[in-house]
N, C-alpha and C positions, 0 to 999 in steps of 0.2 A: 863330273857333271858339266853341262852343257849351258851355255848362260843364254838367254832370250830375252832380249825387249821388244815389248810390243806397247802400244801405247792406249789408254783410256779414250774412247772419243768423246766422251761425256765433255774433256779437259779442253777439249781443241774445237768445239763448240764455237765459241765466243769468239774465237779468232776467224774463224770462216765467214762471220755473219756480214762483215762489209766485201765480200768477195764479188769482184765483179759482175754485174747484172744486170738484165736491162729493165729490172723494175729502179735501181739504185741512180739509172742515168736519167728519170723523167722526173721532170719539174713539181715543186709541191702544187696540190689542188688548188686551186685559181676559182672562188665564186663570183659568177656572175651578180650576186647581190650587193649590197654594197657592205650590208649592218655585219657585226662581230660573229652571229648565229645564225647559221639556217634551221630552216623545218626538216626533218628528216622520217619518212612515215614507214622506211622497209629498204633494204641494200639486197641487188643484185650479184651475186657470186661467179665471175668470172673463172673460166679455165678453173673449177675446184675439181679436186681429183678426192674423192675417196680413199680410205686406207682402213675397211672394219676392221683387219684384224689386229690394227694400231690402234684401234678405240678411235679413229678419226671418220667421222661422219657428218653429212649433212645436216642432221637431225642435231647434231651436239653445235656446229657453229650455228646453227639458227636460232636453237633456244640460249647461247649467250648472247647472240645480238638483239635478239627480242629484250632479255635483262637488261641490253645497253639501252635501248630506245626508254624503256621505265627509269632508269635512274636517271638519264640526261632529261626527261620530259619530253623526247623529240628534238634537244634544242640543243646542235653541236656545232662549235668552232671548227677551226682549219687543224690546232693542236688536239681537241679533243677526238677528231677522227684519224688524225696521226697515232695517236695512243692508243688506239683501238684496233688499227692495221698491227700494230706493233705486239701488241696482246693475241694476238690469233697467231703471229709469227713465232714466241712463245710457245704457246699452247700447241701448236703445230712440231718444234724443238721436244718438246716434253713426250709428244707422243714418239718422237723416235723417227721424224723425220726432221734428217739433221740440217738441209740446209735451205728447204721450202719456207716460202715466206707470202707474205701477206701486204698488200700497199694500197693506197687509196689517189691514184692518180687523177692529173690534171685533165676537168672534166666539164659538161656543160649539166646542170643536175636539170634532172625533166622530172616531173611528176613526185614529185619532192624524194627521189629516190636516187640513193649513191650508189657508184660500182665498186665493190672490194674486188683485186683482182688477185689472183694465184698465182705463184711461179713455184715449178717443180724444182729443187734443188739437186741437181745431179752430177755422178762423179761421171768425169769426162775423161780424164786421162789419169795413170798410175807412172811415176818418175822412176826408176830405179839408178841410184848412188852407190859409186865407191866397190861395185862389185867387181873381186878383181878375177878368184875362182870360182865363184858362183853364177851362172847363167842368170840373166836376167829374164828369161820368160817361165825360168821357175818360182820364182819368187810373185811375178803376175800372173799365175795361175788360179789361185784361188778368187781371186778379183774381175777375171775375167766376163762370169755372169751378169755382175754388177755395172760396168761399164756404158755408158748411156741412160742408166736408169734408174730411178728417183733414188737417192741414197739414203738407207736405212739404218739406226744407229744397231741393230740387232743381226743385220746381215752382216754389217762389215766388222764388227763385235767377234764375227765366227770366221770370217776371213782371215782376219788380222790373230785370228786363236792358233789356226794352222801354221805359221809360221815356227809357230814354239813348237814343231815337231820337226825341224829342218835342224840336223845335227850340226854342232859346232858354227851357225851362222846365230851372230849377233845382230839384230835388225833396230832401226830407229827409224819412226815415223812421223809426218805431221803432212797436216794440209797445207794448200795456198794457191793463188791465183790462177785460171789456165787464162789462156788466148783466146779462149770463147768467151763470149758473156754467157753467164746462168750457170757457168759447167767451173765444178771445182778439181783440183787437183789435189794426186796423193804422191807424197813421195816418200819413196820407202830409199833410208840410206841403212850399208851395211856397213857397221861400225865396225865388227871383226868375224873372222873367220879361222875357226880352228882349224889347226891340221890334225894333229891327233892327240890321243891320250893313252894311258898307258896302267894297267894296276896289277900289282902284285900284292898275293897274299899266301895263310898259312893257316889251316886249321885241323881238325882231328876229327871232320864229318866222313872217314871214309871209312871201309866197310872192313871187317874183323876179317876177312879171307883174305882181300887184297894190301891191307896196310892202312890202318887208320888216319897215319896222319900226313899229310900232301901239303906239296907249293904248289901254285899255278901262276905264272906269267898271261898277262891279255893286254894284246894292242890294239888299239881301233884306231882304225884310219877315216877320217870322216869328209866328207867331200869329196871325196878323188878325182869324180871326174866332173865334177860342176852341175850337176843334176839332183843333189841332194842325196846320195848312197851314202852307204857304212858298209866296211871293211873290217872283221872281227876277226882276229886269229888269237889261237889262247891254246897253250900246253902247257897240261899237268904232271907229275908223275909223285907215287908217292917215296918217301925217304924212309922207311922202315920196312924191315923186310913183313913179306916176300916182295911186295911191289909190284909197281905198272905205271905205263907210261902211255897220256892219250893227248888228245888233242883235235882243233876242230877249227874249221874255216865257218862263216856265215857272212852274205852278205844282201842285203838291203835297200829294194829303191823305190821308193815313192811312186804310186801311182794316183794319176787325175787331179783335181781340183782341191783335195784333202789331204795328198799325201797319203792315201792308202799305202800302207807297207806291204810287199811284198817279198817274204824271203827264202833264200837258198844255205844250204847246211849240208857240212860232211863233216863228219866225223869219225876218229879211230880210235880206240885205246886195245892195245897190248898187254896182257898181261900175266903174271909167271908166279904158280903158286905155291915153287920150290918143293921142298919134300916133305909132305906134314907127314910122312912117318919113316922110316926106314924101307928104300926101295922105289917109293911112290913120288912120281914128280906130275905135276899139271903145271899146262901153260893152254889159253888160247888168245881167240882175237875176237874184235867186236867191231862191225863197220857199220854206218849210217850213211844215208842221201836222203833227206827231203824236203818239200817245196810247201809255200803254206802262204795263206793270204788274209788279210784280216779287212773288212771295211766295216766303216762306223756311221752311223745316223745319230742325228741329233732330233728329240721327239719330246716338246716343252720343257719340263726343270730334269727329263733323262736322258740317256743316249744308250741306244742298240748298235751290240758290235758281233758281225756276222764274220765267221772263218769257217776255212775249206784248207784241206790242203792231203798230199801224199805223201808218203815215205818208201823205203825199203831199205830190210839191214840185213845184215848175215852173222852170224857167229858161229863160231869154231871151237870145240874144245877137246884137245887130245893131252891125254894121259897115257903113262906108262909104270906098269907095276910088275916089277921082274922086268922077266920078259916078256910078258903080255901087253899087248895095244890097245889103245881103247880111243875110239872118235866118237864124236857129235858135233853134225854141220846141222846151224835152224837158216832156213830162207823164210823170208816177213816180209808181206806187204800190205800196206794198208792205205783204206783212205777216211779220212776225218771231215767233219763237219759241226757245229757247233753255231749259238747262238748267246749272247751275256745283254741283261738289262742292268742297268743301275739306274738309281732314281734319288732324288734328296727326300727323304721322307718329313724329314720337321729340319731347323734351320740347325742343329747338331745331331741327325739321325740319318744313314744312309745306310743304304743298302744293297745289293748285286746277287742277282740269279742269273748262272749259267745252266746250260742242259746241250749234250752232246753224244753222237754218233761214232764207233768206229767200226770200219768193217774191213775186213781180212781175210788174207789166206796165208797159211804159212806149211814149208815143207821140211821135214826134221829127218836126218837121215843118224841111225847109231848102228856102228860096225865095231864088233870085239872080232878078236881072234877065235874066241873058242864057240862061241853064242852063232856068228856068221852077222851078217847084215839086215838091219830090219828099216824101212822107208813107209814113213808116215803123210798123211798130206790130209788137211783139213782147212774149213775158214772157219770163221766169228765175226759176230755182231754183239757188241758190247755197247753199252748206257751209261753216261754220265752225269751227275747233277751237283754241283755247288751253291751253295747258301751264303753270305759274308753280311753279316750288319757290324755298321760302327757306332760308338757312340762318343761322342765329346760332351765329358761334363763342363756346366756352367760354373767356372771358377777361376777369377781375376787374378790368383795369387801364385797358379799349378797348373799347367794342365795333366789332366786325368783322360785315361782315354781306354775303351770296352771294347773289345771284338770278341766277336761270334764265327764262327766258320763251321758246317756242315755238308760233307763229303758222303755220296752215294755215289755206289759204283754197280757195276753185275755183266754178265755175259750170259748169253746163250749156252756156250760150249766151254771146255776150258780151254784156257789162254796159252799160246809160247811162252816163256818167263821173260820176255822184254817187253809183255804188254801187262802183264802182271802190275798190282797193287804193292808193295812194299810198305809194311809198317812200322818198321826201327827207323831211326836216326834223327836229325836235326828237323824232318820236315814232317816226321810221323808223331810216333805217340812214344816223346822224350824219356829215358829210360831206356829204352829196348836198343840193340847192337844195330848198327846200321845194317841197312837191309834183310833185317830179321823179320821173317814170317810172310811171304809176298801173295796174295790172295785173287780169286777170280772176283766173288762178291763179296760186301761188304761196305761197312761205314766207319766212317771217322768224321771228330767231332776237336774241337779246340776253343778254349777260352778263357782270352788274357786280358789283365789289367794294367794297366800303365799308373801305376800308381801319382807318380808327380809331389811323391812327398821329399823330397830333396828339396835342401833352400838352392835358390838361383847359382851361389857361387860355387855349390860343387857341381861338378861337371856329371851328366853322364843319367842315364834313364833305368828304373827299379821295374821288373813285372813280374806280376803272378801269373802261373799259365797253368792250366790241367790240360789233359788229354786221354781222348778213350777211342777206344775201334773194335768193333769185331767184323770177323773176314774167316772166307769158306776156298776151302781148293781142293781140287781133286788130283793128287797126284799120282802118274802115271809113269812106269819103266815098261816103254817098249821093246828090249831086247827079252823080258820073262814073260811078257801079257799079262802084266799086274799092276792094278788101280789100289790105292787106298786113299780115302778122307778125309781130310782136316780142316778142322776147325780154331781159332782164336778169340778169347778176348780179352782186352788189354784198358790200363787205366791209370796213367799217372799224375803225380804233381809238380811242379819245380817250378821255380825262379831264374829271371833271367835280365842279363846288366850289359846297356852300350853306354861306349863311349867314343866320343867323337872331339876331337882337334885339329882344325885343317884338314888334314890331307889322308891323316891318319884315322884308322877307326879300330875298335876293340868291341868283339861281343861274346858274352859268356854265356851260358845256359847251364844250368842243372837241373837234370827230373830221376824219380824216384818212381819206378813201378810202385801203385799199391796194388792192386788187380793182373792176375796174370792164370786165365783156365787156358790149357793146350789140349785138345783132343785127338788126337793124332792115334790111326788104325794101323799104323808101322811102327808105333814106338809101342816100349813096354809100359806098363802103369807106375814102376819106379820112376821109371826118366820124367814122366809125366808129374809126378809130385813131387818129384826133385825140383822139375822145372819153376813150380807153382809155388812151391815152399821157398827158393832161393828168388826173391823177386828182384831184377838188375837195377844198376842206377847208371845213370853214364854222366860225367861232364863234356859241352864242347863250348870249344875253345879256338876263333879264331880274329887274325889279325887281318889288316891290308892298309897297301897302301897308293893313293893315286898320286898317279905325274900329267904333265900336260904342255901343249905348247901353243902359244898363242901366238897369230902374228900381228 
């Protein structure tokens, strides 16, 4: 985990407010009368700048100073129009401009009428501290809009957010004086800077052909080159036969104002599925490249996060049975697009709709020996939609906490099997063998409870989860010219426990088909109610643990 301070401006308020100004440097009001009261029948508003969509209006200071002239009778001292500058500079703070204010300068009163005057409070310069790997004009980038221009506690609120997306940099801020009169200053000190981190772990999410249960090592190197990037390398392999061994580069750098991420990915895994019988050995290989970019809008109590991005893999799979050959090379490429809203619905009720685009072509080449060679080539356009609500219940003693997630999928055409749905394992419908049953259309559904009935001192989180899906595919062997059907529907229930100590983390899961129809026009009706009568259960089970280095 990455630490981030950014700082409240709410908190740092008060401390601004005597910051140099040239309303601060002029003389209190001076009456040319001689008595304690003047008559005051209407105040003229100097340099006032509007703000409606801060609720700051003309209309709103005139109907309080109308209120002031009724409670004083029209009859104000030197202190009581001091108090009254003083109170709009307030009310002025309140609406979210932080450092605009309000004064009642040394005047000559005409026509029994006083001038309140305005000064715009603005940030004028941004300091950057102590950065030693980090560029300082990444860090004032997000602020850069802002500069010269009235300061708002709700813009720089979103400024100072983006920071907390700059890996491995610890940031500390506050205001104080510039060199200008009127113009305040921000200075951003960076307290530390990681260099990297480090996590190993161990679980039995992996899939019943290639070996269930794996280590994976991941370093991230974060900052590398002072522009805010991430440097991901991670290799796996599993420890029980038959095994495979992959791994994958990804790396990451901040684009604009936001920090829009933009990233890069390769990956490989090899892998060897020794002899499931006498004579028969498979091995192949699986490669990835691709590029993808996320940007995010912020739109009142939501934010819309728009991505795009391209791929392209290949896979390889040759077998040998005897003496006989057998290949399959798939080419895939695709390009993606997608759109996610989330919104606070009530003040423990949220929620997130995705909906997305992929489009493809992919080319599959299958040569036996005896069959000869057969070259396929097609594209797809496939749909995507996700649903997520949370819920946090109201409860001082526990937290309790609900999710919903709803998963809609489908295509056109059918799929290569690396664009494929998979419905077994740890992310599907618990129960089922990982990557058991992988589908063109279809839905899945999930919903857990975070129970929270543990007293405080034992450690570690109780859920209840079910899960269900059904899923459609058409499968096809192009070396015979033969398609056949299938169908699934699935539905379990299970329980599931983390725990967490420093560094360390432990999470368990167990689900239990109770639903399991297979329709399938290549299997026989045995196998079919073999399937459906013997319904699977799985445990998974994994560890990790993170390292880190600070400087």
């Amino acid at each position: 985990m990455h630490r981030h301070r950014f700082f409240q401006l709410s908190l740092l308020t008060l401390a601004v407010t005597g910051a140099s100004s040239t309303l601060l440097a002029a003389p209190a009001p001076q009456f040319t009368q001689q008595q304690d009261t003047i008559r005051v029948d209407g105040f003229d508003l100097l340099h006032f700048k509007a703000a409606p969509e801060l609720g700051w209006t003309e209309e709103k200071v005139r109907t309080f100073l109308e209120g002031q002239l009724k409670k004083f009778n029209n009859r104000f001292s030197m202190r009581d129009l001091e108090i009254l500058a003083r109170q709009l500079s307030i009310q002025m703070k309140q609406a979210g401009l932080m450092f605009s204010r309000a004064a009642v300068l040394d005047q000559e009163i005409k026509n029994n009428r006083v001038e309140i005057v305005f000064e715009d409070g603005l940030l004028g310069e941004v300091v950057i501290m102590n950065a030693e790997r980090t560029k300082p004009k990444l860090l004032v980038r997000p602020f850069l809009p802002y500069l010269q221009h009235t300061a708002v506690r709700r813009e720089l609120d979103q400024a100072l957010y983006q920071l907390d997306k700059l890996p491995g940099i610890d940031v500390f801020g506050f205001f104080s004086f510039s060199s200008t009169p009127g113009l305040s200053r921000l200075n951003l000190k960076v307290v530390d800077e990681t260099s990297w981190t480090a996590r190993f772990s161990t679980d039995n999410y992996g899939s019943e052909a290639l070996g269930r249960e794996r280590i994976n090592g991941q370093l991230e190197i974060l900052n590398p080159t002072g522009w805010g990037d991430d440097l991901k390398l991670s290799v796996g392999r599993g420890y029980t036969d038959p095994g495979f061994l992959e791994g994958y580069a990804q790396y990451t750098i901040p684009i604009g104002a936001q920090y829009q991420p933009l990233r890069f990915l390769v990956s490989n895994s090899d892998f060897d599925l020794g002899q499931g019988f006498e004579s028969l050995e498979i091995f192949g290989r699986s490669t990835l490249a691709s590029m993808d970019y996320r940007h995010q809008l912020s739109i009142g109590q939501g934010s819309i996060v728009l991505d795009a991005g391209i791929s392209a893999s290949k896979s390889k799979v040759d077998s040998v049975f005897y003496s006989d050959l057998f290949l399959r090379e798939t080419n895939v490429q695709t390009f993606k697009a997608g759109a996610q809203y989330s919104n606070l619905i009530m003040p423990r009720l949220s929620h997130t709709l995705r909906a997305g685009v992929r489009v493809g072509s992919y080319e599959e080449s299958s040569n036996d020996e005896d069959l000869g060679e057969v070259l396929l080539e097609d594209s797809f356009v496939s749909l995507d939609s996700f649903y997520q609500m949370n819920y946090y219940h109201n409860d001082s003693k526990r937290i309790r906490h609900t999710t919903f997630n709803l998963e809609l999928f489908g295509s056109n055409d059918p799929l290569p099997s690396v664009e494929q749905r998979s419905f077994g394992g740890k992310n599907g419908v618990r129960g089922l063998p990982t990557g058991y049953f992988s589908a063109d259309h279809g839905a899945m559904a999930h919903l857990s409870y975070d129970t929270g009935i543990w007293p405080a001192s034992f450690p570690g989180t109780l859920t209840f989860f079910t899960d269900a899906g059904f899923g459609r595919r058409v499968e096809t062997n192009n070396l015979i010219q033969n398609s056949a059907e299938q169908t699934a529907q699935f539905a379990s229930v299970g329980l599931g426990y983390t725990w967490k100590k420093g560094r360390f983390q432990l999470n368990y899961d167990f689900g239990k088909i109770l639903h399991a129809n297979l329709d399938d026009e290549s299997a026989t009706q045995a196998e079919l109610d073999d399937f459906s009568e013997n319904k699977p259960s799985r445990h998974y089970l994994s560890m990790s643990y993170q390292l880190g280095e600070y400087k």
